[in-house]
N, C-alpha and C positions, 0 to 999 in steps of 0.2 A: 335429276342426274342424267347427264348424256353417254347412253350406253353404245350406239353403234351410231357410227358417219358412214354416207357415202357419197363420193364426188371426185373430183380431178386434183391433182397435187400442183401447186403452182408455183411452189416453193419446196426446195428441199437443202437440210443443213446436215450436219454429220450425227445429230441426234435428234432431230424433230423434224418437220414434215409442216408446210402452209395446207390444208385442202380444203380447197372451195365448195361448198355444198349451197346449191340453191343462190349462189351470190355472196354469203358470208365467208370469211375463210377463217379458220379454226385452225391456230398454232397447235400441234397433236404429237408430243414427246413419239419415238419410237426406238425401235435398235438401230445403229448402225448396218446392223449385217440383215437389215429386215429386207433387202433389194427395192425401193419402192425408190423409182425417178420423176423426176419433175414433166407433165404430162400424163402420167398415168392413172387410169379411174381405177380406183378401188373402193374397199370397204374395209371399215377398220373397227373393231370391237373394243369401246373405250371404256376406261376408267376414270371417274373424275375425283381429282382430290383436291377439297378443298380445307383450307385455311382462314385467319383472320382475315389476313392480306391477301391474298391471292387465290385464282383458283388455277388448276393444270389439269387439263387433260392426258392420259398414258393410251396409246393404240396400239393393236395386237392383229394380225394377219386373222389370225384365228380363235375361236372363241375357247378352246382349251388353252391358250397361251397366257389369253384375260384368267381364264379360274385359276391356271397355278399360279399367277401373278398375283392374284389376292390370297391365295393361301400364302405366299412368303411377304407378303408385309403384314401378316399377323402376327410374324414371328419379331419375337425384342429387337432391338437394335437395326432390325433391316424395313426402313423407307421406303418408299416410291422409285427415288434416284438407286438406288443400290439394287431393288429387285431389278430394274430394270438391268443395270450393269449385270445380274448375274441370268437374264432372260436373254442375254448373245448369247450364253449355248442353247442349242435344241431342248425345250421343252422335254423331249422323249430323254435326253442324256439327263439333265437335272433329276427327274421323275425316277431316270434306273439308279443314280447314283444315292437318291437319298432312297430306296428300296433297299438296296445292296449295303447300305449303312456305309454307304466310305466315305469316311471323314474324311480320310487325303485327298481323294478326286475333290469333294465338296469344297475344302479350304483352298484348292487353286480355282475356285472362279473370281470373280471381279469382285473385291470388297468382303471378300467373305475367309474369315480367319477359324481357328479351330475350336473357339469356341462358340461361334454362329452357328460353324457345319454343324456340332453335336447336337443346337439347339434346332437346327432345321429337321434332325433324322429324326427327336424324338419327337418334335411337336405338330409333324408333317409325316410322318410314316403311313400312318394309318389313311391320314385324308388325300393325301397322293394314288395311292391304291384305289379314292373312291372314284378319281377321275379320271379312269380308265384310260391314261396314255398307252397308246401302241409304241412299240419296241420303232427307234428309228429303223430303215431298211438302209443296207446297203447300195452298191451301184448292182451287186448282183440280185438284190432280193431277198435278200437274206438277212435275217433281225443283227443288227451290227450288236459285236459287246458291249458293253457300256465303261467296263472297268480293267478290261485287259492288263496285268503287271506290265508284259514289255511295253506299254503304251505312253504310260506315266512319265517316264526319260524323255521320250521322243515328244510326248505334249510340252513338257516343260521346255525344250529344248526352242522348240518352233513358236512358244512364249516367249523367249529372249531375245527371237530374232524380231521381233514385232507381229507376229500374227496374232489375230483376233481370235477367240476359243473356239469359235465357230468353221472360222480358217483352217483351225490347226486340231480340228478334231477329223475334219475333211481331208486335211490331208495325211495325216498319221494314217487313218483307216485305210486310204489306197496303198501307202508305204509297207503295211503291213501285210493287205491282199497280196500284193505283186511278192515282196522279201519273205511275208512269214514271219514268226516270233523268235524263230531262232537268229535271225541278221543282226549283225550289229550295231550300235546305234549310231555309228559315224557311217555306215551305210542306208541306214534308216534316215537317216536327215538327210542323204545325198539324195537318196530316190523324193524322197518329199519334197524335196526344196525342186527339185528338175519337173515333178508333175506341176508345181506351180509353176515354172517357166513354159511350159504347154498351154494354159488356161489363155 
């Protein structure tokens, strides 16, 4: 089993990664929103899943990212391809949202419906806990919410405009720093959608 690569990216597609190590180059699934360009040496902690037909490697920045990637394809119905869809959000969110038992935050990430979430909280509750995810930080420093009410409109919101969970957990969180929970949410998308025109 190939657990960790490291080497230069010589190829990049919108969900996998070419990286060249020692000469060979090793097609290496990753996120979208993982930021990894073509040229860039890294190191990537891999998963390998193999089948009859096939085998695929899944890489992870970080090697907490790899453990709770294998804790959600232990769960029914969720794969390789779908944890990975549902490992665009921060690790740290995933980790507080199945803590905090919300199904509703759970059932909007990628592929994942209401009866997954419930199976993710109950059969991952405890082993989440064991892997000691830290609280993501804000821009300030400060352990960001995980599950904020006002946040859920405004995430959903910047879900239909085509942001990525990752995007739009980013940007909800400044919308909310700057606005506050009391703003509304047609001002809340106004400010979010304007700090993304800043970027």
């Amino acid at each position: 089993m190939i657990r960790r690569l490291r080497g230069e990216i010589i190829d990049r597609r919108p969900s996998s990664v070419v990286l060249d190590v020692g000469g060979v180059g090793y097609l290496v699934t990753v996120s979208e929103s993982a930021g990894l360009t073509v040229g860039m040496k890294t190191e990537l902690y891999t998963y390998t899943h193999v089948r009859e037909d096939s085998l695929a490697l899944f890489g992870f920045a970080r090697d907490v990212d790899l453990s709770l990637f294998e804790l959600l394809i232990t769960v029914p119905g969720v794969g390789p391809v779908k944890a990975m869809g549902i490992m665009e959000t921060d690790a740290a969110d995933i980790a507080s949202h199945i803590r905090a038992r919300d199904v509703k935050r759970l059932s909007g990430l990628p592929g994942v419906g209401k009866k997954t979430a419930e199976r993710l909280i109950v059969d991952l509750g405890d082993k989440v806990l064991a892997l000691g995810i830290p609280e993501r930080l804000s821009a300030s420093g400060r352990p960001t919410k995980a599950c904020p009410s006002a946040n859920s409109d405004l995430l959903s919101a910047l879900a239909n405009l085509g942001y990525r969970p990752a995007q739009a957990e980013a940007l909800a969180e400044r919308a909310l720093e700057s606005l506050g929970e009391a703003a509304s949410l047609e001002d809340l998308i106004r400010e979010a959608l304007a700090r993304a025109g800043r970027r």
